[in-house]
N, C-alpha and C positions, 0 to 999 in steps of 0.2 A: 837274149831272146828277141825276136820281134813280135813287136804289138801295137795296136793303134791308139795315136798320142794327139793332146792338142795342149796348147802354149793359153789361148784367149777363146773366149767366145764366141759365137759367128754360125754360119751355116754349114754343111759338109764339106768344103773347101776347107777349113781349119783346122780337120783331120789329117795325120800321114802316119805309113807305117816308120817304124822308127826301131833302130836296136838300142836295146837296155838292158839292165839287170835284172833277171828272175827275183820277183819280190820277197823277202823273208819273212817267215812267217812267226806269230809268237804259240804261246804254249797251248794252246787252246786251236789251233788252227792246221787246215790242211794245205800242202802243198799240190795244188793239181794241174797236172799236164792239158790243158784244154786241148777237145778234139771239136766243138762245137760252140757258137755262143749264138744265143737269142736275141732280138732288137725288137725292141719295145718304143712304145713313146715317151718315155725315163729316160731314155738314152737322146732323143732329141733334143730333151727339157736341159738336161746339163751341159749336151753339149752348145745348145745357142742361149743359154741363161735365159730363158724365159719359161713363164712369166718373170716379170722383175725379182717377186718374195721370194723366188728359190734361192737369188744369189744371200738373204738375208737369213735364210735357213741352215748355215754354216756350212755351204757347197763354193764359197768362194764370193768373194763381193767382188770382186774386178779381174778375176782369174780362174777356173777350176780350182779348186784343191787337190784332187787329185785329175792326173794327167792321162790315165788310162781310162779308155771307156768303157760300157757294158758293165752288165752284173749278171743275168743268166751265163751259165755255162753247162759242160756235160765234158766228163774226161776220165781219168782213172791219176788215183794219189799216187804223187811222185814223193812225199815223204812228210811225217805226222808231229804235230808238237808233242810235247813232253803228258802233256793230260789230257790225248787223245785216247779215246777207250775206242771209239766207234768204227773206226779206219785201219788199215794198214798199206802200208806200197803194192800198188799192184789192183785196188779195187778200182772198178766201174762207180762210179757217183754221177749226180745232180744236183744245181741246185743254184744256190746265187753267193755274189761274193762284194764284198765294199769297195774292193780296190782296183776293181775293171780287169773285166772278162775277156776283152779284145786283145789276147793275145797269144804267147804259146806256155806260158805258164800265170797261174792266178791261185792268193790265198785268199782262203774262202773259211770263215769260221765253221766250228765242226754241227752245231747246231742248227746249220741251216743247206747243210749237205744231208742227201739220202741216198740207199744206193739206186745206181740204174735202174728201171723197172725192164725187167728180162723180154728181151724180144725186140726194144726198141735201138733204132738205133743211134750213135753218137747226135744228130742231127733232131733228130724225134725227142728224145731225150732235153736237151737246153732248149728246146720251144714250149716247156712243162714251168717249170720253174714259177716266173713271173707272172704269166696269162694266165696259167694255169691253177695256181693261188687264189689270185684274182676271182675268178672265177668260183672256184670254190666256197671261199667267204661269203661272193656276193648271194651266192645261190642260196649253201647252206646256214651261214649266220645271220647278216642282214634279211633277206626277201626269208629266212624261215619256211622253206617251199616244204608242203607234203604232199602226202600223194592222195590224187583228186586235186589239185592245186590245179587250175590254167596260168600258165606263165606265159609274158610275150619277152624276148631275147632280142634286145634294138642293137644293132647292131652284130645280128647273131653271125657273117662271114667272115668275122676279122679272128683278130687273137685272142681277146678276150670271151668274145661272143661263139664262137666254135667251143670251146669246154662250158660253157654256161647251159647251151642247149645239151650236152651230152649229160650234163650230172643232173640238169634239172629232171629231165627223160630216167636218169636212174633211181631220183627219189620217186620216181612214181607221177610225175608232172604230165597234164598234158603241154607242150611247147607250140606258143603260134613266133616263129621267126621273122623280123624286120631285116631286108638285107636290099642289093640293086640286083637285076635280073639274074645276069652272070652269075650268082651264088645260089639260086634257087636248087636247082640241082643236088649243092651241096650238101645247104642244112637240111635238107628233107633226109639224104643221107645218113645225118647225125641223129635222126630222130626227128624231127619237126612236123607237127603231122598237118598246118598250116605255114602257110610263107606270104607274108605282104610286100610285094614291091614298092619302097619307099619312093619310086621314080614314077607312081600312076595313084598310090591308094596314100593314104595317110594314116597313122596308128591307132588314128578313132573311130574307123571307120565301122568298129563290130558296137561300139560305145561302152558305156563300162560294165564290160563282162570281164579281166583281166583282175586276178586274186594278186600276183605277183609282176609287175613289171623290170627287167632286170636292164635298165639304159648303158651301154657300154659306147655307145657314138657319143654321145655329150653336148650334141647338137641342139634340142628340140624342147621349148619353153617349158616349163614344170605344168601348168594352166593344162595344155596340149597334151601331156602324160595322163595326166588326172582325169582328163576328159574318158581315157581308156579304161583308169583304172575301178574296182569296186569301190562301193562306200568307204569299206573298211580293210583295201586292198593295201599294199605295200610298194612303194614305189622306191628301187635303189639305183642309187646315181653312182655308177661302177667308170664312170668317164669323163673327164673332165673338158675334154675341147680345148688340150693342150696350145695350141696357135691361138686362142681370143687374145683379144688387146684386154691391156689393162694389168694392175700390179698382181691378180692373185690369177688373171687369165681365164678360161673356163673355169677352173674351180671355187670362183665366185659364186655358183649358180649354187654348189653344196654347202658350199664354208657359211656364205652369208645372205641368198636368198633363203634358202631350206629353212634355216630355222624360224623364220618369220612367216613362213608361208602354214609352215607346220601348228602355229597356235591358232591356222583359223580352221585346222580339220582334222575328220576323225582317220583321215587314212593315216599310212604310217608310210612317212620319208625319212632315207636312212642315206649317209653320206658313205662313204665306205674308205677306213684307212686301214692298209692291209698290212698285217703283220707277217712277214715270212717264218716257216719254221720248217725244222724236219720230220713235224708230227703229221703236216698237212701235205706234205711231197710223198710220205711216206703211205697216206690216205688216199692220195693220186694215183700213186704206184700201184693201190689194189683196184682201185676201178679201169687201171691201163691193163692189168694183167688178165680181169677176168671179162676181155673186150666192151665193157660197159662204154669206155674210154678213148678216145684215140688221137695224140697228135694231128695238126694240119698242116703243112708245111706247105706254102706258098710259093718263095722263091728260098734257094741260098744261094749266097756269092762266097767267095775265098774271102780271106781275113783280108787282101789288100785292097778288094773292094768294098770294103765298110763305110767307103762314101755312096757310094753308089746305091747300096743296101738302103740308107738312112733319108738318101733323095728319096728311094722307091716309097720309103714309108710315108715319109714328108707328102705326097702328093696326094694322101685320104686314098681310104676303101683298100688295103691291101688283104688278100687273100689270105687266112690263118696265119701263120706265122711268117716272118722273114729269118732265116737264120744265117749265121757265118760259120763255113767249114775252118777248122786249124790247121 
């Protein structure tokens, strides 16, 4: 099969397609034909080992560990382990995999596949998975949105922030959107019934009337959040600011500012480590189907421009998702 490999760490030049062997899969595991895969900022973090901690996370201390990139995917099962109950050959699925997505075949455990949500297609589909998780946790477990809630979505045109605004809108949320010009249009779109251009207003600019703030850029001092948010509002840090220097990178600001900041107040700051499953792709699937819901796809390139893809991401502000066709 061809799929996209890297040897060493580095920037998107230490990518290339490459032929290999279709992965095996064990008992528990689906064999899936990828028709699509999704590019996240995940996929940057492994493949230039930064921050430093990742490489000490057991992703590889001076090499990848595994040599295939990507974890979203969307395809239909090419053949099922022995204690699969869920699957058979021939279905439509989604969902994420360990062993890298970039390619034309990937094993993906059977717990963390769902099936396609009907209507969408292969492309629509693997830009759900990862962002779209994300999203969902942040909204509905961390920030605990109800309805009557004012939520602000920072970074509401990207991957994450495009599903944030949409489900926060279906709990019942008003949504004010943080994005740059070019996306206004958008998130209003999605439901946003305000939109603040991060390139003229600042996020405090209404002061703290904000019940839930959902930060998916990763950018902007905790001090500066809070200044927007309620007394007793909730502020989640859904984004880490993968490029900072330093050993833990952005995610110093959740890992080891947050909880020090959090004993001097009554708000509640929430760091968010997302657990995938099929319970919550499958929870996806019903706000996709009964158009609550909708993918955003940005750009997608073929699988053999997956450097290409990973620069476009690499440069900030990409439009909803990026994906790769198979």
């Amino acid at each position: 099969m061809k799929a996209i490999v890297q040897d060493v760490y580095g920037p998107a030049g230490v990518l290339r397609l490459e032929e290999t062997d279709p992965p095996p899969i064990g008992d528990d595991e689906v064999l899936v034909r990828v028709r699509a895969a999704g590019v996240d900022p995940g996929v940057w973090v492994l493949m230039t080992g930064r921050p430093p901690a990742v490489r000490l996370m057991g992703f590889g201390l001076r090499r990848p560990k595994e040599r295939v990139r990507g974890r979203d995917l969307a395809g239909t099962v090419e053949a099922v382990g022995s204690r699969v109950t869920r699957f058979r050959p021939g279905d439509e699925v989604h969902g994420t995999c360990d062993h890298g997505s970039f390619a034309e075949y990937a094993a993906a455990p059977e717990r963390l596949l769902a099936r396609k949500p009907a209507g969408l297609s292969f492309e629509e589909a693997a830009a759900v998975p990862v962002s779209g998780t994300t999203a969902l946790q942040a909204v509905r477990d961390a920030g605990q949105v109800r309805p009557g809630h004012r939520v602000m979505v920072i970074g509401a045109g990207g991957g994450i922030g495009t599903f944030a605004v949409q489900i926060a809108k279906a709990l019942g949320a008003s949504v004010v959107a943080v994005c740059g010009p070019g996306k206004a249009d958008l998130v209003r779109s999605l439901g946003a019934e305000e939109v603040i251009d991060y390139t003229r207003e600042e996020v405090d600019r209404d002061g703290p009337r904000h019940d839930v703030i959902i930060d998916a850029a990763g950018c902007r001092p905790m001090s500066l959040l809070r200044r927007a948010l309620t007394p007793r509002g909730t502020l989640v840090l859904a984004g880490g600011g993968h490029d900072a220097p330093g050993l833990l990178g952005g995610y110093s600001r959740a890992l080891l500012r947050r909880p020090l900041v959090q004993l001097a107040t009554r708000q509640r700051l929430r760091g968010l480590t997302v657990r995938e499953s099929a319970d919550d792709l499958a929870e996806l699937g019903g706000l996709i189907e009964s158009g609550a819901v909708r993918p955003v796809i940005g750009r997608a390139y073929p699988l053999a421009e997956a450097p290409a893809a990973i620069e476009h991401l690499a440069q900030g502000h990409p439009t909803g998702k990026i994906v790769l066709t198979v």
